[in-house]
C-alpha positions in Angstrom: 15.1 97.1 37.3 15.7 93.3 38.5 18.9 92.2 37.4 19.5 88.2 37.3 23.2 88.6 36.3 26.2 89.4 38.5 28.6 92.0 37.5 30.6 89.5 37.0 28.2 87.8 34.1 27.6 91.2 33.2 31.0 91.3 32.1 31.3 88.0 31.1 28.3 88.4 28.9 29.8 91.7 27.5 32.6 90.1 26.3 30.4 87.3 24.5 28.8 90.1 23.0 32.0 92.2 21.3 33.5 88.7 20.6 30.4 88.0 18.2 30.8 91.3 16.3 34.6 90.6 15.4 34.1 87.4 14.2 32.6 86.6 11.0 35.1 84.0 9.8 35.0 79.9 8.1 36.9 79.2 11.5 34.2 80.9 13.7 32.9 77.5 16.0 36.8 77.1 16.7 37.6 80.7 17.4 34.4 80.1 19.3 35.5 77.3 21.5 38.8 79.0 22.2 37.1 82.2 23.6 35.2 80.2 25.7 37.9 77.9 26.9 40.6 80.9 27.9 37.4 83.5 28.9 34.4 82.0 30.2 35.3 78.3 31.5 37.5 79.5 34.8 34.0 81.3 36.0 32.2 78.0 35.2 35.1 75.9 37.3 34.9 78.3 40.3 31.7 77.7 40.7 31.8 74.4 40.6 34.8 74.4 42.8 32.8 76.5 45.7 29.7 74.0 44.9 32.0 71.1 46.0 33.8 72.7 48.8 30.1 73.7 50.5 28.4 69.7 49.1 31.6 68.7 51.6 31.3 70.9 54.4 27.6 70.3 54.8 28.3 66.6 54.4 31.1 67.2 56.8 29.1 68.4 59.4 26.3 66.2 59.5 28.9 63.0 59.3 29.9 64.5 62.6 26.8 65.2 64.1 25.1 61.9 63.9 28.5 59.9 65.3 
């Protein structure tokens, strides 16, 4: 079967997952953020990161083809 996820989403997704069923609280949108924030957001960043680093490179390299 065609999987569209990583194992790395997998996993991330996972997590999402057992983090819903332990958290039926008033302070759930908080607890919420915070998961995110120390679980999920560094997989967000590095991606952005490598996004930036190859928008540069490409950019890099036809800079220096057209001088």
């Amino acid at each position: 079967m065609f999987n569209r996820f990583s194992k790395e989403q997998q996993q991330i997704i996972q997590s999402i997952q057992d983090f819903f069923l332990e958290v039926p609280s008033d302070f759930a949108a908080e607890r919420v953020f915070d998961f995110i924030k120390e679980s999920v957001a560094i997989h967000f960043y590095n991606i952005g990161i490598q996004d930036a680093h190859a928008a540069v490179l490409s950019h890099s390299r036809h800079s220096t083809m057209n001088c």
